[in-house]
PAKOLVEX-709962 format. One line per 2 residues: number of its first residue (from 1); their letters; for each residue x, y, z of C-alpha. Coordinates in steps of 0.1 Angstrom, whole numbers, plus 5000, padded with zeros to 4 digits. Layout:
N
NUM = a = X,Y,Z ~ ...;
***
This chain:
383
1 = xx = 4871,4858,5258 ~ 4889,4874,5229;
3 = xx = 4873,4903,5217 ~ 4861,4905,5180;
5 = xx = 4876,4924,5149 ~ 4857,4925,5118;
7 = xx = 4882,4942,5091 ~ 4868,4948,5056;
9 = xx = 4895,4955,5032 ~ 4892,4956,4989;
11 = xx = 4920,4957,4961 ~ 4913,4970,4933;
13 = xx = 4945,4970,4910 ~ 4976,4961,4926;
15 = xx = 4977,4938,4955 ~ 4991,4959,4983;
17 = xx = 4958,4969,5001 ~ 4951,4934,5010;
19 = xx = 4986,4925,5020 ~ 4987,4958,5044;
21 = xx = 4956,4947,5059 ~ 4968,4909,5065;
23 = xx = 4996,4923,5083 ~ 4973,4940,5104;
25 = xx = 4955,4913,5112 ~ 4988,4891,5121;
27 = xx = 4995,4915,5142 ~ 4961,4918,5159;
29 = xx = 4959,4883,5165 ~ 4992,4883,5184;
31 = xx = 4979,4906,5203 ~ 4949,4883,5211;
33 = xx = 4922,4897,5191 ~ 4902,4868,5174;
35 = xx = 4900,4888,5138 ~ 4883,4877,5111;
37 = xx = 4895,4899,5075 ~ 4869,4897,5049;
39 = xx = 4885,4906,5013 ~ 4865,4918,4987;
41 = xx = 4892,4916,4957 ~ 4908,4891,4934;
43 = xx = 4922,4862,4957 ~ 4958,4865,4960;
45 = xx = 4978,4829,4965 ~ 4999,4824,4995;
47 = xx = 4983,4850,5017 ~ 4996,4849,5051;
49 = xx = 4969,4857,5076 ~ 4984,4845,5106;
51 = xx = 4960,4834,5133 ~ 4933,4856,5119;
53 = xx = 4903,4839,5098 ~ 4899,4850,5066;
55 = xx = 4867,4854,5040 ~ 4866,4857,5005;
57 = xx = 4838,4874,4990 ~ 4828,4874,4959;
59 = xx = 4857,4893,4940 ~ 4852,4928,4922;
61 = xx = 4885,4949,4909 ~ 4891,4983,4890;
63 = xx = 4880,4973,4851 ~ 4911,4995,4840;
65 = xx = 4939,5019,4856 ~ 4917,5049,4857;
67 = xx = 4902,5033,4886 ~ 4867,5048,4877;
69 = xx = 4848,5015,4870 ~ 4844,4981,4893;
71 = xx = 4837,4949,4870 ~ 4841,4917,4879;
73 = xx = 4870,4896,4873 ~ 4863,4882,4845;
75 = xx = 4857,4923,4831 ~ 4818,4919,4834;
77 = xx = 4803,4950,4849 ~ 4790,4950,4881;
79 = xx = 4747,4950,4880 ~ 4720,4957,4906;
81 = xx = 4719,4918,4919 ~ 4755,4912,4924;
83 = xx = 4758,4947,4943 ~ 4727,4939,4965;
85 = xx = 4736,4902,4967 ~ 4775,4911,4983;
87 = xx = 4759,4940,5005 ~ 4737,4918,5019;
89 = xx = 4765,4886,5023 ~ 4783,4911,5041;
91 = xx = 4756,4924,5060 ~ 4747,4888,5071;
93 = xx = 4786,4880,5082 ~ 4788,4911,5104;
95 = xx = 4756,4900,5123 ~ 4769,4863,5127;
97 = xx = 4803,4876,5135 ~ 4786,4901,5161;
99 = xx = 4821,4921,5163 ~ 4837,4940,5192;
101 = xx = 4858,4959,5163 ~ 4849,4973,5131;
103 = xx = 4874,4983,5106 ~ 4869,4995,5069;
105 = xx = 4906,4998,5054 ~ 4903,5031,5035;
107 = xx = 4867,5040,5039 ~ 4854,5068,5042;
109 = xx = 4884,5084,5030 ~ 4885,5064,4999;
111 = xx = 4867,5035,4984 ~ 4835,5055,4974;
113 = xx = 4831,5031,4945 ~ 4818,5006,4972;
115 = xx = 4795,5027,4991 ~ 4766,5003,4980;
117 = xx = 4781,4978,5004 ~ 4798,4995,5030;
119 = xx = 4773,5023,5040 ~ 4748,4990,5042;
121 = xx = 4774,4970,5064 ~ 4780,5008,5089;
123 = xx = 4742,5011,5090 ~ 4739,4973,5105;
125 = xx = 4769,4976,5129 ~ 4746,5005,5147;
127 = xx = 4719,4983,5147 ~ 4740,4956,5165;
129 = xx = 4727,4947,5204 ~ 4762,4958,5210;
131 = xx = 4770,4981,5187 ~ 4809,4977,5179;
133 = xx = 4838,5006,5177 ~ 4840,5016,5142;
135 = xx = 4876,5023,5135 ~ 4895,5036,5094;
137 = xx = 4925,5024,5087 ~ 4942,5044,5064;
139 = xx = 4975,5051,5048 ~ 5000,5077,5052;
141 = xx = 4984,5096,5019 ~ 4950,5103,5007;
143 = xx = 4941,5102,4967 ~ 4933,5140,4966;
145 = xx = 4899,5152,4959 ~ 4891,5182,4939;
147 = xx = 4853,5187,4953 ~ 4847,5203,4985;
149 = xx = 4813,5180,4987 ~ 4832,5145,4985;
151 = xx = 4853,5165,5013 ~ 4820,5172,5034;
153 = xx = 4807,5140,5021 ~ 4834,5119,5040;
155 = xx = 4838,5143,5071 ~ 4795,5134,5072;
157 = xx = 4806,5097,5071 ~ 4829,5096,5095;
159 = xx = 4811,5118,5120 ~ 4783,5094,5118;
161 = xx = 4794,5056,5124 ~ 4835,5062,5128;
163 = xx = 4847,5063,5162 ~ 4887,5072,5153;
165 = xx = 4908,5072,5120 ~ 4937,5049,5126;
167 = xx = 4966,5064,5104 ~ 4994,5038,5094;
169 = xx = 5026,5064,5093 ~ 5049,5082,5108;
171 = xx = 5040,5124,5110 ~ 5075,5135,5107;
173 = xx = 5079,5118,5072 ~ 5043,5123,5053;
175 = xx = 5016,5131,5079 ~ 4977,5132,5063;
177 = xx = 4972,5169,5067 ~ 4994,5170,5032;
179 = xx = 4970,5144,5010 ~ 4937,5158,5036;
181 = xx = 4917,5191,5030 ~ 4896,5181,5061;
183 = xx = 4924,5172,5083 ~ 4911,5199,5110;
185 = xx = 4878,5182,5117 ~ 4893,5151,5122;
187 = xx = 4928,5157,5141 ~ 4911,5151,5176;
189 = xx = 4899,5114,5164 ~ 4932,5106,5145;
191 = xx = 4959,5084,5159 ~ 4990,5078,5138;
193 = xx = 5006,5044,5145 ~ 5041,5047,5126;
195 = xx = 5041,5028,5090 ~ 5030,4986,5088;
197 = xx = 5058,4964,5075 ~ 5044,4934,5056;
199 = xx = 5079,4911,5063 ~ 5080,4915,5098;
201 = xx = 5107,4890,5104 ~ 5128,4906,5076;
203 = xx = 5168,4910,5086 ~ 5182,4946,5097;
205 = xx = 5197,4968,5071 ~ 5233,4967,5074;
207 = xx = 5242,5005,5085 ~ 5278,4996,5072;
209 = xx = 5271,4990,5033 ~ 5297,5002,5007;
211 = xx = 5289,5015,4975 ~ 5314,5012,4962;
213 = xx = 5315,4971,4965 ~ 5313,4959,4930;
215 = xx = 5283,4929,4942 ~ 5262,4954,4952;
217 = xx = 5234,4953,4930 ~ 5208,4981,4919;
219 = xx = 5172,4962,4930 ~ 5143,4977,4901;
221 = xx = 5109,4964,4916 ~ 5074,4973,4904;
223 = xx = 5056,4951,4935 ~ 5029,4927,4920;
225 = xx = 5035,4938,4883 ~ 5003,4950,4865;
227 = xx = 5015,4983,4857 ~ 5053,4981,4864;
229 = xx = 5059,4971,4824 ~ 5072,5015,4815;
231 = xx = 5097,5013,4847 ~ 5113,4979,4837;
233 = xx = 5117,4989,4803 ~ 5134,5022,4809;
235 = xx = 5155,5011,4839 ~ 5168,4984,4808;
237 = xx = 5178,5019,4790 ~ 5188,5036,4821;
239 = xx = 5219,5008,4834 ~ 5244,5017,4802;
241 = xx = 5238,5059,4807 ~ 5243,5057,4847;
243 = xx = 5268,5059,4869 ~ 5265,5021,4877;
245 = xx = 5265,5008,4842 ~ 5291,4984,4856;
247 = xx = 5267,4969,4884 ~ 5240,4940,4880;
249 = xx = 5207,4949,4877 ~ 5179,4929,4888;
251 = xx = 5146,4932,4880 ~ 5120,4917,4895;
253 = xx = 5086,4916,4875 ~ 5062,4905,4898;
255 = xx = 5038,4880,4893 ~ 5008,4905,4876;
257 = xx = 5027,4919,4849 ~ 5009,4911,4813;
259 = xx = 5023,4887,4797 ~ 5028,4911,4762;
261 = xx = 5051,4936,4787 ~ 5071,4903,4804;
263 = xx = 5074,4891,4765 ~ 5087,4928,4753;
265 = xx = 5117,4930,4784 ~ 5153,4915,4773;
267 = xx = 5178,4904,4797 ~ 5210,4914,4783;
269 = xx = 5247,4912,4802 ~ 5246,4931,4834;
271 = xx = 5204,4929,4834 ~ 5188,4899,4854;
273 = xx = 5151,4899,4852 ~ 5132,4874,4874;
275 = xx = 5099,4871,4894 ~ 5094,4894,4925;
277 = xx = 5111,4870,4959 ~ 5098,4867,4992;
279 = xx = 5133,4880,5001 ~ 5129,4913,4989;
281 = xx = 5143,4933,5018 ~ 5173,4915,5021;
283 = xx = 5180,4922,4983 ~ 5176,4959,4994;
285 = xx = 5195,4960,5026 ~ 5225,4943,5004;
287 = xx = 5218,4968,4973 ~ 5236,4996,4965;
289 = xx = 5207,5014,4947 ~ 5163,5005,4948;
291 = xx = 5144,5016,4923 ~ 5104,5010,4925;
293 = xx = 5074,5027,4919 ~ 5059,5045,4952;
295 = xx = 5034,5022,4960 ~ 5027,5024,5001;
297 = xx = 5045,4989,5011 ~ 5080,4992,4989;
299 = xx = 5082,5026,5000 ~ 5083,5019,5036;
301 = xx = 5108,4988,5028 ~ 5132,5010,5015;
303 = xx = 5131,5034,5044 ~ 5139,5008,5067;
305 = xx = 5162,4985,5044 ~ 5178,5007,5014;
307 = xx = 5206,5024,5010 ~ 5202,5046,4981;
309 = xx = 5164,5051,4959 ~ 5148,5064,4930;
311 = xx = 5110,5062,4928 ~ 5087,5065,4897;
313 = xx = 5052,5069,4909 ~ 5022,5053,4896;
315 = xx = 5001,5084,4885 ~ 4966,5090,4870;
317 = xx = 4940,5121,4873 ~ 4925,5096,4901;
319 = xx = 4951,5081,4914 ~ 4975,5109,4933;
321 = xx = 4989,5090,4958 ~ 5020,5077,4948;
323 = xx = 5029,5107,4929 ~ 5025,5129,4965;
325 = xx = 5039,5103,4986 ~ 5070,5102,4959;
327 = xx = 5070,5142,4959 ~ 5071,5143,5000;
329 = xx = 5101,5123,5003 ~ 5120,5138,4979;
331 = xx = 5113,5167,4992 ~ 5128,5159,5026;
333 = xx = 5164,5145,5007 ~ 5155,5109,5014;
335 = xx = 5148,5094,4976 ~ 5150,5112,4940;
337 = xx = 5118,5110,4918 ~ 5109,5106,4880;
339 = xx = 5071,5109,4868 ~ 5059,5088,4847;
341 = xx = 5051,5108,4824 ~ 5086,5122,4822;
343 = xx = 5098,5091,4824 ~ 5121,5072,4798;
345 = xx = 5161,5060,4802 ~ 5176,5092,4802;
347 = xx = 5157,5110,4828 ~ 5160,5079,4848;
349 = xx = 5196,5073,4840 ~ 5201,5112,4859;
351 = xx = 5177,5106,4885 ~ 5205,5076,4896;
353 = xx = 5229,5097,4891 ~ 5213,5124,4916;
355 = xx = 5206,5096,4942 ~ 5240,5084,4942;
357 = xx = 5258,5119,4945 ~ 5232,5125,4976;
359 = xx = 5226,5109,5010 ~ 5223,5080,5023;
361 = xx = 5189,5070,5033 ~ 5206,5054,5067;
363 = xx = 5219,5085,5071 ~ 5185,5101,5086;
365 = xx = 5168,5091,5113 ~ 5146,5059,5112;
367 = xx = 5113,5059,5106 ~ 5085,5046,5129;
369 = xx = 5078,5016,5115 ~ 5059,4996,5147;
371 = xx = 5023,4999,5133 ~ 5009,4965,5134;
373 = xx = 5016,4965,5172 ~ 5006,5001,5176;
375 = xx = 4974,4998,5159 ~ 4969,4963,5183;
377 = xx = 4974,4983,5216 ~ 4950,5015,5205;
379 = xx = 4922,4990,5195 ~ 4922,4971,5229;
381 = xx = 4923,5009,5248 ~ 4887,5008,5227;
383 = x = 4874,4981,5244;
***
């Protein structure tokens, strides 16, 4: 009999939480778990779960990008019955479920905003006849916290109901104890899998591109859009400042970028604008330059597939992430990096200028990038 996963994953802006975690559970049901990934965000179209079951509960996001407040989707703030009503649906499906596996993508480590639901859902899974594994999954960087008690609070957490923190990266690149204050308490219970790659089935970079062919194009993506509208419009100012003012430029605007930014962009000759494509990595492994923002699952595209990258991280006071995974790998010589608050066509006109005077992202050695089967061979070693 195939032994049970349970994997809790919520989005809360952008859409690349839930499509990490779908990976993940592609890949665990290859490897013969029978997984069943509950989501607890807006649903998102098309979602390829492989041969795992999926749930849908009832859907909650970030009310704006400061991330501080959850409403529901249609911007109504969340109340005492509809937090108590999805703790306890959740509550109910573990039970029925009766999982081998528990996995909370993020949690402790992050997603405090739904602490009503998931210290409820932890609490149960100990309560099981057979209690499960408990198992984090987590990214290769942590939103930083300025407290020392939301520090202790987690390391509490985790010392409580977590049995390992499963950490989707690759330590010679961006390893946790950068993002992690509390990376010493938890080293002997981590396990680093090397980074998920959504399109499994993607083609190989060619190692032989040359930049200097004329077709190669310089790819601008801002993944599913919502706050991409800044980067598209400077890149538009950027192209006629750069060094490859004579290249296309394609833009791709994803499907959650505001209609009042899409309305506000202008193709003009040279500029292509378009909707994001399910072949995005064989636009980058034929580009000559990527520029995105620094979100977890372009990043790790363009360290397999690209050639050349600039990356313009996402940044508020909450959300750090980007901006340290962004600062990392240009530190290392492997992409150039404009803030966003620095961020207009000049600076990003130089910042391709920089890339393109500098290495070769093929040039360094690849990256680990088998974590969906990683992460499927540690969780059976559980069981």
């Amino acid at each position: 009999m195939s032994q049970r996963v349970f994997f809790y994953v919520q989005h809360l802006l952008g859409i690349g939480h839930l499509r990490r975690a779908a990976t993940l559970a592609r890949a665990l049901s290859r490897g013969g778990f029978d997984v069943l990934l509950v989501s607890g965000g807006a649903p998102v179209p098309g979602l390829d779960t492989g041969g795992a079951r999926f749930h849908q509960l009832p859907p909650v996001r970030a009310r704006d990008e400061g991330l501080r407040e959850l409403s529901r989707l249609d911007g109504r703030p969340l109340d005492d019955g509809f937090r108590a009503g999805r703790a306890a649906m959740l509550v109910e499906l573990l039970r029925l479920e009766a999982p081998d596996i528990l996995v909370t993508e993020q949690f402790p480590f992050g997603r405090t905003q739904l602490r009503f639901e998931l210290m409820p859902l932890l609490g149960a899974a100990k309560d099981l006849p057979k209690p499960p594994k408990i198992v984090s999954s987590v990214r290769d960087v942590l939103r930083e916290s300025a407290s020392a008690s939301r520090i202790a609070q987690t390391l509490a957490t985790f010392d409580a109901f977590f049995d390992a923190v499963l950490v989707h990266a690759d330590p010679r690149l961006v390893a946790l104890d950068r993002s992690f204050a509390g990376w010493e308490q938890l080293r002997g219970r981590a396990h680093y899998t090397g980074y998920v790659v959504e399109r499994e089935q993607a083609p190989m970079a060619p190692q032989d591109t040359d930049a200097r062919d004329p077709a190669a194009e310089v790819i601008v993506s801002v993944g599913g859009g919502a706050v991409g509208g800044p980067l598209l419009r400077a890149a538009i100012a950027a192209r006629p400042l750069s060094s490859l003012a004579d290249r296309r430029w394609r833009l791709l605007v994803g499907n959650n970028l505001p209609e009042a930014e899409r309305a506000s962009l202008s193709a003009s000759p040279g500029i292509e604008i378009e909707p994001a494509r399910d072949d995005f990595t064989a636009l980058l492994a034929r580009s000559v330059l990527s520029i995105s923002q620094a979100g977890y699952n372009t990043v790790v595209e363009t360290l397999i597939y690209g050639d050349r990258a600039v990356l313009v991280p996402f940044s508020t006071p909450r959300e750090t992430e980007q901006a340290r995974r962004a600062g990392i790998l240009a530190e290392r010589g492997l992409v150039q990096a404009v803030t966003a608050d620095g961020l207009d066509g000049q600076t990003l006109a130089a910042a391709v200028d920089r890339a393109m005077a500098g290495r070769s992202i093929r040039s360094f050695p690849r990256c680990d990038a088998n974590g969906g089967a990683a992460t499927a061979s540690f969780l059976a070693s559980l069981t």
